[in-house]
gemmi code that builds the backbone of each chain (N, CA, C; Angstrom):
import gemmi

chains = {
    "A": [
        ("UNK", (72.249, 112.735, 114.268), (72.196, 111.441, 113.613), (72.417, 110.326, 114.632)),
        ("UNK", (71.844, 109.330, 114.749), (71.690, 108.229, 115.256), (72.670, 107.270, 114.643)),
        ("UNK", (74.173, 107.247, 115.683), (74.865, 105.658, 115.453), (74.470, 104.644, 115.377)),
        ("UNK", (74.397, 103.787, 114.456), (73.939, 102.449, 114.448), (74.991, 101.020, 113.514)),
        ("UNK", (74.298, 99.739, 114.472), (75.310, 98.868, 114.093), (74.409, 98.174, 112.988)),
        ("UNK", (74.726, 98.238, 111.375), (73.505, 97.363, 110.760), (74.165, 95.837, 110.133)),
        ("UNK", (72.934, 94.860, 110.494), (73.160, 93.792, 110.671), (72.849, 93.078, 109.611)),
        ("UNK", (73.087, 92.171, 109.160), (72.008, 91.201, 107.697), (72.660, 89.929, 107.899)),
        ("UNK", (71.146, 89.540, 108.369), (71.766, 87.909, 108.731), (71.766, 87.114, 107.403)),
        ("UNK", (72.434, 86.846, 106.891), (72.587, 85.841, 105.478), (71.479, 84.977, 105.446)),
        ("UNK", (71.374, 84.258, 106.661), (70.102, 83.001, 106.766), (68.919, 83.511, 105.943)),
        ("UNK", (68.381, 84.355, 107.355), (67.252, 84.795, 106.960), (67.137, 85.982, 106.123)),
        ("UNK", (68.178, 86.685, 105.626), (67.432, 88.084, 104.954), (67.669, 89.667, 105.771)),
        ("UNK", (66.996, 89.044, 106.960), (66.596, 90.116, 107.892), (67.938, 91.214, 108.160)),
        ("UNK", (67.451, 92.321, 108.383), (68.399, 93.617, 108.468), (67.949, 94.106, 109.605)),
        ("UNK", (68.927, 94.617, 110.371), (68.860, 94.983, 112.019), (69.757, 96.371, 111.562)),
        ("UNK", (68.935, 97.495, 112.097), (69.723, 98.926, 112.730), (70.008, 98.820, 113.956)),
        ("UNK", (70.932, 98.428, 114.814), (71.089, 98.176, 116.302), (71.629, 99.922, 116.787)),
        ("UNK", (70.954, 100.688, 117.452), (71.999, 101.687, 117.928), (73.008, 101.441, 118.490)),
        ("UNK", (73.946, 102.229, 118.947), (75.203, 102.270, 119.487), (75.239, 101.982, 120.854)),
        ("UNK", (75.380, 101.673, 121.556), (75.603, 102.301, 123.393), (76.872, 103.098, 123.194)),
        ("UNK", (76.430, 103.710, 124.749), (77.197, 104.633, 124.742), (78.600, 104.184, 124.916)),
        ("UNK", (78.963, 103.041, 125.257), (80.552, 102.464, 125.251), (80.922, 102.378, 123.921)),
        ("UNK", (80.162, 101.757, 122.920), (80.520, 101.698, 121.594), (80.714, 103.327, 120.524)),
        ("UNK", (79.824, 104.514, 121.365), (79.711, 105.502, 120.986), (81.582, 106.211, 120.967)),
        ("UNK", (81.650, 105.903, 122.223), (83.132, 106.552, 123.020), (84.166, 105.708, 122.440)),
        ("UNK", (83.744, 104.173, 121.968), (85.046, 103.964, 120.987), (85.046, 104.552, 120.384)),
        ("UNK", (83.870, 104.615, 118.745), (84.196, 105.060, 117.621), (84.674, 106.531, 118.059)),
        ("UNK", (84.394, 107.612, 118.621), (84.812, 108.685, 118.717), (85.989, 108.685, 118.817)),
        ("UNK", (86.807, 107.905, 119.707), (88.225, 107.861, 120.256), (88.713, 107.619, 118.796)),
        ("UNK", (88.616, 106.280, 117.841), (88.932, 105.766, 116.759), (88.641, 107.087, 115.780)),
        ("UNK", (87.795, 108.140, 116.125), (87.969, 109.373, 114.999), (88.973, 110.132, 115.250)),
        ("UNK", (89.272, 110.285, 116.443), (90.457, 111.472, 116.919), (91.407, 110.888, 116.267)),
        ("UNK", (91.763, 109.114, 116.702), (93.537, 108.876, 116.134), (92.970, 108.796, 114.775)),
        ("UNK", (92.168, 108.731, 113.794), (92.667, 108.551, 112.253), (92.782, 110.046, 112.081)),
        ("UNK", (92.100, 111.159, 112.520), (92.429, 112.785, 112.144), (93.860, 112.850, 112.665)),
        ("UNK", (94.531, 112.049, 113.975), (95.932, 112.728, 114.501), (97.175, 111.785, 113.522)),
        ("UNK", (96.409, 110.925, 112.820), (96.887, 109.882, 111.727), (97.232, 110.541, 110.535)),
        ("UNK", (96.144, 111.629, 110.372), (96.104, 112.271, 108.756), (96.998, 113.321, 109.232)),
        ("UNK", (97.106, 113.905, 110.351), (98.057, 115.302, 110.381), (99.353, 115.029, 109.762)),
    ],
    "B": [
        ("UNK", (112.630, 50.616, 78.582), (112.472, 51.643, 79.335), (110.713, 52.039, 79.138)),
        ("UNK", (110.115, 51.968, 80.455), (108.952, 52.333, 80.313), (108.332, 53.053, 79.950)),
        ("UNK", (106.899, 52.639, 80.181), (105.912, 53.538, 78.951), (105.932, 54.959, 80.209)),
        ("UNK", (105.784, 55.995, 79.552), (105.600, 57.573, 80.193), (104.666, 57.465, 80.766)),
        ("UNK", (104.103, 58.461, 81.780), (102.667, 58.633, 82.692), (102.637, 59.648, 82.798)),
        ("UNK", (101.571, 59.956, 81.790), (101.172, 61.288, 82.126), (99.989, 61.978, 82.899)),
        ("UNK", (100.564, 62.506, 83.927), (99.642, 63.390, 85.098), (98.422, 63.377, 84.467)),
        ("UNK", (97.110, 62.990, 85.079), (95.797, 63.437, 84.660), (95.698, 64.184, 85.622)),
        ("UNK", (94.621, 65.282, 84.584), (94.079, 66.350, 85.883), (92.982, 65.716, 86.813)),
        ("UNK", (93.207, 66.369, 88.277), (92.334, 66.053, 89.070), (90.938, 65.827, 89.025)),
        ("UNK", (90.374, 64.824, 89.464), (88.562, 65.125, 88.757), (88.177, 65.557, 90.742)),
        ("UNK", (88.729, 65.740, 91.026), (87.925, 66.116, 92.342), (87.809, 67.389, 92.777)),
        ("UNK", (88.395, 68.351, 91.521), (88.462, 69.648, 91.239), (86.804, 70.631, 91.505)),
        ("UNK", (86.155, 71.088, 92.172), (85.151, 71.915, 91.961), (85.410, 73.746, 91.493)),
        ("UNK", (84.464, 73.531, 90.508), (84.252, 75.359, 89.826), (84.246, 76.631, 91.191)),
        ("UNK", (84.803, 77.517, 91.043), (84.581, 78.624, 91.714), (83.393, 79.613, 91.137)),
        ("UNK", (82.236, 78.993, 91.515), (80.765, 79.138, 90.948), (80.439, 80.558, 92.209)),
        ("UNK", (80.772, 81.863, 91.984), (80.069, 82.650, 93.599), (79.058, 83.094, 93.169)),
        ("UNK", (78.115, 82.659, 93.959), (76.803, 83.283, 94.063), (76.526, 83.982, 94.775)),
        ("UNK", (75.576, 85.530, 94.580), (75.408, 86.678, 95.353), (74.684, 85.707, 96.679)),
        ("UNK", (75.554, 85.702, 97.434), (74.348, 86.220, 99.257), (74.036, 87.105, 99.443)),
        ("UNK", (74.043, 88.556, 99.885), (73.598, 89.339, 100.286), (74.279, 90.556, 99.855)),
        ("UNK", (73.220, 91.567, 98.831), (73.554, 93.367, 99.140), (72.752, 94.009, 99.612)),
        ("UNK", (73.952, 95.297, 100.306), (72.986, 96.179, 100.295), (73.602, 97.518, 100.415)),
        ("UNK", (72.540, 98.444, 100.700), (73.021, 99.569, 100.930), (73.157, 100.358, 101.982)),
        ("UNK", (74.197, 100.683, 102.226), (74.345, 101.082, 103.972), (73.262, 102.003, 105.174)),
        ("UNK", (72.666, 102.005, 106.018), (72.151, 102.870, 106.283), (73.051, 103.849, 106.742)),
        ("UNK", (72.494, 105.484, 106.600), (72.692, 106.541, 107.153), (73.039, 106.407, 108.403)),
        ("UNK", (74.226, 106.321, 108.776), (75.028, 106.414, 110.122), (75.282, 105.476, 111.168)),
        ("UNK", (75.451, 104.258, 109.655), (76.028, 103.185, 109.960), (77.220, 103.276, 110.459)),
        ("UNK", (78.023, 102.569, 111.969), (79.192, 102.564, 111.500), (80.095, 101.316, 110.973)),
        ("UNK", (78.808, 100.351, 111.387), (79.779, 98.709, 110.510), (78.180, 98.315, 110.063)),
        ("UNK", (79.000, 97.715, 109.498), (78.033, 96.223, 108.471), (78.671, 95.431, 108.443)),
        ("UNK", (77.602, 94.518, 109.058), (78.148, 92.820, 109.160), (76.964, 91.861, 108.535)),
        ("UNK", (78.110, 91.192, 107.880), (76.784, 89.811, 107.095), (77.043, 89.098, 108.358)),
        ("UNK", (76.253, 88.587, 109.062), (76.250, 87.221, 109.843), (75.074, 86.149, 109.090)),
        ("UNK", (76.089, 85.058, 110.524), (74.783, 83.269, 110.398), (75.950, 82.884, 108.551)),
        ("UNK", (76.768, 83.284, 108.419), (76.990, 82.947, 106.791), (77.825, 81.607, 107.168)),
        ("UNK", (77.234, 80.508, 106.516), (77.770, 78.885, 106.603), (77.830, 78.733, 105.025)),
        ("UNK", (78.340, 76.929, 104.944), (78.730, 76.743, 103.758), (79.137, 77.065, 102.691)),
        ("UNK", (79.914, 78.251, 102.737), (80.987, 78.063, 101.758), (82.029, 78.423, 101.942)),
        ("UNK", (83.299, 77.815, 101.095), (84.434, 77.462, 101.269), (85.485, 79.258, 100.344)),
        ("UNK", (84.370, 79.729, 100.043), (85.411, 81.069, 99.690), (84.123, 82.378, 99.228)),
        ("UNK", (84.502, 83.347, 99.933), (83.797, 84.413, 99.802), (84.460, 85.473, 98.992)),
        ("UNK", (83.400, 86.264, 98.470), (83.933, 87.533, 97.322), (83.244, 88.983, 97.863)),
        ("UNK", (83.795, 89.866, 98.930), (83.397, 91.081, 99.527), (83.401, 91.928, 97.992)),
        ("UNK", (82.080, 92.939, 97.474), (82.948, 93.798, 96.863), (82.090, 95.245, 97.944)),
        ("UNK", (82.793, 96.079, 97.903), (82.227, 97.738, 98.567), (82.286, 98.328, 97.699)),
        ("UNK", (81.605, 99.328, 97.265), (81.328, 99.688, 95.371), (80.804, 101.349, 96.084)),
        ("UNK", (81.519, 102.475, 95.959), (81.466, 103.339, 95.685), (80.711, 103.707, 97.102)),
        ("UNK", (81.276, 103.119, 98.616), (80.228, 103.579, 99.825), (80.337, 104.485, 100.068)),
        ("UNK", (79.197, 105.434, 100.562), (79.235, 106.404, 100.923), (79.581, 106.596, 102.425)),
        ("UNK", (80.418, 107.966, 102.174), (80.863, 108.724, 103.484), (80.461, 109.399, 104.579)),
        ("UNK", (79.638, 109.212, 105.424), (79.634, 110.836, 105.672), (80.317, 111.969, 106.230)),
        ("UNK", (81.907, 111.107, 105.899), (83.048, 112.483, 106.016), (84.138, 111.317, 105.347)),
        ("UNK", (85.250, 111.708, 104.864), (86.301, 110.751, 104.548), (86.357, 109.993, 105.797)),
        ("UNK", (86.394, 108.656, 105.633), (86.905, 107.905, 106.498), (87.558, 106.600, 106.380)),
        ("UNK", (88.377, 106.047, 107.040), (89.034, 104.518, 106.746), (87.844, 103.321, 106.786)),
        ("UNK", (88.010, 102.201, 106.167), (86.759, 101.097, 106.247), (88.223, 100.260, 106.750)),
        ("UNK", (87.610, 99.055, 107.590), (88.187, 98.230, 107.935), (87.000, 96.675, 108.321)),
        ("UNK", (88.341, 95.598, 108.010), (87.634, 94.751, 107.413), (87.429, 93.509, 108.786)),
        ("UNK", (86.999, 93.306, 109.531), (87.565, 92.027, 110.362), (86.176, 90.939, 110.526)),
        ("UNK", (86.626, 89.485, 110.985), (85.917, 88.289, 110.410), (85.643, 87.910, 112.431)),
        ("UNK", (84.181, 87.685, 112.215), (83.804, 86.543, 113.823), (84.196, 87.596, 114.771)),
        ("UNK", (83.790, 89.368, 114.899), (83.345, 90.400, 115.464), (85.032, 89.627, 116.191)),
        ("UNK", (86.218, 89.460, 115.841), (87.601, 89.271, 116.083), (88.264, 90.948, 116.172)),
        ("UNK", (88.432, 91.195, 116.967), (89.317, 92.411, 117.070), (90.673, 92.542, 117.672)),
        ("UNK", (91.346, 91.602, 118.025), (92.771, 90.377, 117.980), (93.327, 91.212, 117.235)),
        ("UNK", (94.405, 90.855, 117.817), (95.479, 90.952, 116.122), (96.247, 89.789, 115.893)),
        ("UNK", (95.020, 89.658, 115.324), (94.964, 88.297, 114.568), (95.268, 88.454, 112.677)),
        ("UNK", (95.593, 89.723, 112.510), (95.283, 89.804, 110.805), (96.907, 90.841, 110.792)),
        ("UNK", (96.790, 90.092, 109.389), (98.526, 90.722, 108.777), (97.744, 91.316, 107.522)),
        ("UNK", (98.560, 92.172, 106.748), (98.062, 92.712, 105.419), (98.889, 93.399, 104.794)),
        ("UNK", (98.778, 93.825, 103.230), (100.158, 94.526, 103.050), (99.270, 95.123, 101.493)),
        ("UNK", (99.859, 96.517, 101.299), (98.857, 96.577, 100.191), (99.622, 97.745, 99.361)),
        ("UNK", (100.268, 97.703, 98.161), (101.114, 98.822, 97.136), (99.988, 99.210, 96.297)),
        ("UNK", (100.231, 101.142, 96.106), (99.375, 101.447, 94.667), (100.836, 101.776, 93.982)),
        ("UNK", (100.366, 101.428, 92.484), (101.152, 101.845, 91.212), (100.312, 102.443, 90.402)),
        ("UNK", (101.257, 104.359, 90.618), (100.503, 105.146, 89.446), (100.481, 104.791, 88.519)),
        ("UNK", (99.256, 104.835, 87.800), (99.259, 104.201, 86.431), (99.986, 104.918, 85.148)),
        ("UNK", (100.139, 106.651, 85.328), (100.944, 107.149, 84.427), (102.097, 107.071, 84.409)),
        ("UNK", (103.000, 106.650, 85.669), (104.396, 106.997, 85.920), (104.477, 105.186, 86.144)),
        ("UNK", (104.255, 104.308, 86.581), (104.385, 103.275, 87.053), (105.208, 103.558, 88.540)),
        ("UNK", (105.389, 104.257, 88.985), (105.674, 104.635, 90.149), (104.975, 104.060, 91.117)),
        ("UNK", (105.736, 103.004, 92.329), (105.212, 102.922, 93.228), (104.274, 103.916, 94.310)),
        ("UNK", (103.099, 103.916, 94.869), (102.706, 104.520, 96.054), (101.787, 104.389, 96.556)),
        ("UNK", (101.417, 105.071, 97.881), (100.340, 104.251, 98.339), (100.366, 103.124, 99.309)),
        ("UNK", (101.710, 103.281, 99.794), (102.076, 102.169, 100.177), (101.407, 101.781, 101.788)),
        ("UNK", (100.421, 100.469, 101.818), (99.837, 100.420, 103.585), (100.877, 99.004, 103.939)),
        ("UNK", (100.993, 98.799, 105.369), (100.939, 97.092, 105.362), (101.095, 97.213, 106.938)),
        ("UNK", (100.395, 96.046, 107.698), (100.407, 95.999, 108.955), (100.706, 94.814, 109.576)),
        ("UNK", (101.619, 94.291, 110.829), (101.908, 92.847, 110.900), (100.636, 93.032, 112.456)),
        ("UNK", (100.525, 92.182, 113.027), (99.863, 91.708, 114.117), (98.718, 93.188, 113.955)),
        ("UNK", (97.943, 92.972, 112.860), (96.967, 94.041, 112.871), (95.486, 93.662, 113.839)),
        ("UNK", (94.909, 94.392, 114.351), (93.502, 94.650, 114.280), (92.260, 94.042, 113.628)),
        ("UNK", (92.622, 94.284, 112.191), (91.509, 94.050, 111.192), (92.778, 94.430, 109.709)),
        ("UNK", (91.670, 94.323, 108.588), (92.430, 94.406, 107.408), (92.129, 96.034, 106.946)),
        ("UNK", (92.760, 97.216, 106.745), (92.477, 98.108, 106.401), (91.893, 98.251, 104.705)),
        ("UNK", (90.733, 98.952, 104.522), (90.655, 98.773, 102.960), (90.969, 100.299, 102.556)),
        ("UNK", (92.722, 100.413, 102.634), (93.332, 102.195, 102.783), (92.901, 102.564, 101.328)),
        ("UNK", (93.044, 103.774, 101.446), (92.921, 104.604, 100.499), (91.234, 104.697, 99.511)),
        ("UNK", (90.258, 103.247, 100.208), (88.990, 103.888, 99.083), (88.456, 104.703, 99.997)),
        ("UNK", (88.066, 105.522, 98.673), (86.898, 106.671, 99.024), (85.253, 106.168, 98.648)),
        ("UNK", (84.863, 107.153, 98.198), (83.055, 107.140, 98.033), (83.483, 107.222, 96.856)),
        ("UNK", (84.274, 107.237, 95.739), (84.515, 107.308, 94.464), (84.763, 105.718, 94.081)),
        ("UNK", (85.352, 104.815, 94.684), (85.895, 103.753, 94.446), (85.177, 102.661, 94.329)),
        ("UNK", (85.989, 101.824, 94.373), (85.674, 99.975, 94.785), (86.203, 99.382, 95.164)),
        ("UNK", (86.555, 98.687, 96.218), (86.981, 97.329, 96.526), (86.505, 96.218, 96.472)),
        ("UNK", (87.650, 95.277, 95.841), (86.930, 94.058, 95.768), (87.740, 93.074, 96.388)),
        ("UNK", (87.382, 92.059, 97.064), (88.226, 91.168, 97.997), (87.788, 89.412, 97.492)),
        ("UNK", (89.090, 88.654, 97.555), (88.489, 87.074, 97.666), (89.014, 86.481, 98.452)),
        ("UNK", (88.199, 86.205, 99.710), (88.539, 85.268, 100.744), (88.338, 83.911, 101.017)),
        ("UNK", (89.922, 83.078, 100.911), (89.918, 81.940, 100.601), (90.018, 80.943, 101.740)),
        ("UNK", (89.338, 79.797, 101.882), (89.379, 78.533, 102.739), (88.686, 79.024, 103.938)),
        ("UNK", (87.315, 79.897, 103.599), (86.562, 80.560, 104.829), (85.890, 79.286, 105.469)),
        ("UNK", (85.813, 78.561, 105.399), (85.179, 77.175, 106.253), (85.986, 76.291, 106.846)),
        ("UNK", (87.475, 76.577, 106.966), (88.533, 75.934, 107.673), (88.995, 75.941, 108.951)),
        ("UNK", (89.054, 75.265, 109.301), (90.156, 75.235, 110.489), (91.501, 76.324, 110.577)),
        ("UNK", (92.032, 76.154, 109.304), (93.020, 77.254, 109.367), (93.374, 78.728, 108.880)),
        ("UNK", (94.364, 79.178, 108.431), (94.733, 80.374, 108.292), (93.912, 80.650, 107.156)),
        ("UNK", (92.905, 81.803, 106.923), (92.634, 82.156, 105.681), (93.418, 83.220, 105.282)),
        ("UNK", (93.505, 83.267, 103.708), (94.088, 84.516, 103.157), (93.199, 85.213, 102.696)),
        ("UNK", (93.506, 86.235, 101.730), (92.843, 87.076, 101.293), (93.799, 88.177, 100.259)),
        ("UNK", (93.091, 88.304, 98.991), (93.607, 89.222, 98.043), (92.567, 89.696, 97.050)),
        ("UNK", (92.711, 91.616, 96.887), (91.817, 92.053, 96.258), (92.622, 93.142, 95.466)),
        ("UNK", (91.692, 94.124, 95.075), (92.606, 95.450, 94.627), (91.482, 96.287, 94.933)),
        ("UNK", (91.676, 97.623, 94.560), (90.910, 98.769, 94.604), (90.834, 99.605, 92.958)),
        ("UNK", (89.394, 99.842, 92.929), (89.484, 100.648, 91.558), (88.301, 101.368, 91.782)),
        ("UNK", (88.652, 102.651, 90.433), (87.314, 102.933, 90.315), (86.994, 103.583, 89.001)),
        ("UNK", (87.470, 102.963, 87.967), (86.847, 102.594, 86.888), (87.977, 103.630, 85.773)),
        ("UNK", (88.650, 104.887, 86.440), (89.290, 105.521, 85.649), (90.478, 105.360, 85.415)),
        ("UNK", (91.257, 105.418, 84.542), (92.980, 105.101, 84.201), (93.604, 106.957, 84.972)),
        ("UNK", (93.873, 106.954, 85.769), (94.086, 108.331, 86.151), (95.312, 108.091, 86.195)),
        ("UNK", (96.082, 108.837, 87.437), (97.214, 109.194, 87.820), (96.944, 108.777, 89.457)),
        ("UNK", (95.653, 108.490, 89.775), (96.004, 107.874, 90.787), (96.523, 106.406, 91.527)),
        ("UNK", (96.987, 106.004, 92.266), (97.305, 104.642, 92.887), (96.257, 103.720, 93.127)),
        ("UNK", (96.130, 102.675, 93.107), (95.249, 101.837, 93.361), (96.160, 100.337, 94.244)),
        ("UNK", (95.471, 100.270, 95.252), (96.641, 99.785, 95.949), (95.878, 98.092, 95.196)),
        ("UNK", (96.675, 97.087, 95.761), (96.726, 95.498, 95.274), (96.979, 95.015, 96.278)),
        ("UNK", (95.794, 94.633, 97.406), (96.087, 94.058, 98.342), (95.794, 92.600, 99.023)),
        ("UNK", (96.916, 92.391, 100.172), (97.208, 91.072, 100.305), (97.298, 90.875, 101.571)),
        ("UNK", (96.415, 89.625, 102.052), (96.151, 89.721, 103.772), (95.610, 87.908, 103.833)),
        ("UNK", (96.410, 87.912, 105.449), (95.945, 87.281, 106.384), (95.347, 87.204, 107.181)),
        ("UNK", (94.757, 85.957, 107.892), (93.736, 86.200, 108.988), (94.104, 84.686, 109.686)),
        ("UNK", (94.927, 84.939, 110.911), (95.350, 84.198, 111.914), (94.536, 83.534, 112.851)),
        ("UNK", (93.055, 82.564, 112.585), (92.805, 81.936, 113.710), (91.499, 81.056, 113.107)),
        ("UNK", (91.574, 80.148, 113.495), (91.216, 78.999, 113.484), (89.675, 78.345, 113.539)),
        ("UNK", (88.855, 79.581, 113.690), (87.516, 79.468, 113.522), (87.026, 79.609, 112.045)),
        ("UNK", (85.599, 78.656, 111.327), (85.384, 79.354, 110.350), (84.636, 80.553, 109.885)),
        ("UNK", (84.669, 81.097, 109.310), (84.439, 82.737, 108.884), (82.834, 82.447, 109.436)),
        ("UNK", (82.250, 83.299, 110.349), (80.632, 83.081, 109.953), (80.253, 84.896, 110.420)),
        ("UNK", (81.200, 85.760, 110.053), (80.559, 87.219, 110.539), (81.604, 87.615, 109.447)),
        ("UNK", (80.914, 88.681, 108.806), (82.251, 89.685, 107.741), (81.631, 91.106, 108.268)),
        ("UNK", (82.892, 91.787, 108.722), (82.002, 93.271, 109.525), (82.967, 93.959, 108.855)),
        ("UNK", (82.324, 95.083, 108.561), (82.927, 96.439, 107.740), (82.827, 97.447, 108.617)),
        ("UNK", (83.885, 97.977, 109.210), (83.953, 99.272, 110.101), (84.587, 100.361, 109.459)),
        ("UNK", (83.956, 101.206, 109.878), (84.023, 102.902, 109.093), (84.682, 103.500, 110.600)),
        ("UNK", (85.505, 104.710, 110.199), (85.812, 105.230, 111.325), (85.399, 106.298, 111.228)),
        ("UNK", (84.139, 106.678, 110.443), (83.513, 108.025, 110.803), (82.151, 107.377, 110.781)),
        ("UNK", (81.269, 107.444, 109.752), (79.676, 107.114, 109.100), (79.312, 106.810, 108.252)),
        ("UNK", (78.824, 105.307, 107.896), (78.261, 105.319, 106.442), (76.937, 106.580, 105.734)),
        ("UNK", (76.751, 106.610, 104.568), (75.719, 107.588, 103.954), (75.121, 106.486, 103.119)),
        ("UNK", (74.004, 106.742, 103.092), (72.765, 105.644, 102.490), (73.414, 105.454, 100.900)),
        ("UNK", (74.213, 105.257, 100.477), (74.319, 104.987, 99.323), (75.752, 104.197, 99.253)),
        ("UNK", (75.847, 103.794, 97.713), (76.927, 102.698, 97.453), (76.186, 101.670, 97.772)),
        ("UNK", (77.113, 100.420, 97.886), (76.484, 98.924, 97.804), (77.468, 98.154, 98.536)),
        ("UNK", (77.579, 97.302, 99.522), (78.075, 96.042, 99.924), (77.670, 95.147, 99.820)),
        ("UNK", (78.282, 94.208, 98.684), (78.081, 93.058, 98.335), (78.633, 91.563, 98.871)),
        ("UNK", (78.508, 90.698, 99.247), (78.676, 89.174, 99.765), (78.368, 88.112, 98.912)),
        ("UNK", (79.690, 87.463, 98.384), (79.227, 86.296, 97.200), (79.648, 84.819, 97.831)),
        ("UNK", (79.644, 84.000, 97.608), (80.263, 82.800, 98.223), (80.243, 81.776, 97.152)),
        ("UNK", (81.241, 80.880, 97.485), (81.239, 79.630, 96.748), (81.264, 78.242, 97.947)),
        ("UNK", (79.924, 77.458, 96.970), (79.355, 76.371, 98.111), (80.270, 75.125, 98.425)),
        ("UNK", (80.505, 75.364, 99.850), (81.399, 74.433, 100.177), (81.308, 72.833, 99.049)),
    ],
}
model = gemmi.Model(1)
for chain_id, residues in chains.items():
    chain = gemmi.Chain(chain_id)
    for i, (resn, *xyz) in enumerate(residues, 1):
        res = gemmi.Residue()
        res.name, res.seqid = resn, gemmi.SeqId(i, " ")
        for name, pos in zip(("N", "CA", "C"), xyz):
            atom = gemmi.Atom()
            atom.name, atom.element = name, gemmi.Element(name[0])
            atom.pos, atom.b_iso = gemmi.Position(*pos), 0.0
            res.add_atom(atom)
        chain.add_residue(res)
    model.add_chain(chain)
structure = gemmi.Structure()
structure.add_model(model)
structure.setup_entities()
């Protein structure tokens, strides 16, 4: 599955799927480990 | 002894009239949604209506792609059979606003006030999802510390949205 950032600009309507980079990839991952070491 | 005066109500009073701006439905492996470009109005109404997961995960709420901790929040559920407190979230110099405890079963609904200001906005919503159970539904209550006006509302998931449910954006015109 393809990370993506989705966008909707109010103005116009328009909806953006932006993928992730890979810096934004390695946050959210990091941000999955602490909410699972959160739930333990 | 003089004649009484009695207070008239304000006529400079305007209706809290919100009109839908923008829904929708999340794409498949989303991990935020953000309304941007949103001007003129003076109070917004987030609701998230039953989003989908694609694993349990926390949603979190933050304004102008701000990731500061700039936001306070505090949020109690009361079982509805026992009246028992629980559920209990609250965060001081937070991140973002957590929207704890919904699932893909739920709803949140939020009203964010004096979004076109200069100053501190607040914010208060609750969580439901339609059944009188035994579960908590928290009643929550938040700040947002800084001085720009609202023009981004981003919803972060800490796993994946799933193409279904609805995020909704209402506003009332400055």
């Amino acid at each position: 599955m393809i990370l993506t950032k989705m966008i909707i600009n109010t103005q116009t309507g328009e909806i953006e799927n932006i993928p992730l980079t890979e810096e934004e990839i390695a946050i959210h991952e990091s941000q999955q480990v602490t909410d699972e070491a959160a739930a333990e | 002894m003089g004649a009484s005066v009695v207070p008239q109500p304000s006529t400079g009073a305007t209706s809290d009239n919100y009109a839908l701006i923008s829904s929708v439905t999340p794409t498949a492996g989303a991990t935020t949604v953000s309304f941007t470009s949103i001007s003129g109005y003076r109070k917004l109404m987030l609701r998230v209506l039953k989003p989908g997961m694609g694993t349990a995960g926390t949603i979190t709420l933050t304004f102008n792609t701000d990731t500061g901790t700039n936001y306070a929040y505090s949020s109690i559920g009361v079982t509805p059979s026992t009246g028992a407190a629980a559920a209990q979230y609250r965060s001081g110099d937070a991140t973002g606003i957590a929207l704890a405890g919904l699932t893909n079963a739920q709803e949140q609904n939020l009203i964010i006030n004096d979004t076109n200001t200069t100053g501190v906005k607040t914010l208060s919503g609750f969580l439901y999802d339609g059944a009188f159970s035994a579960k908590a539904y928290p009643s929550l209550q938040g700040m947002y510390f800084a001085s720009a006006a609202i023009t981004t509302v981003t919803l972060t998931i800490s796993t994946t949205f799933a193409a279904s449910g609805t995020v909704a954006l209402y506003g009332v015109a400055s």
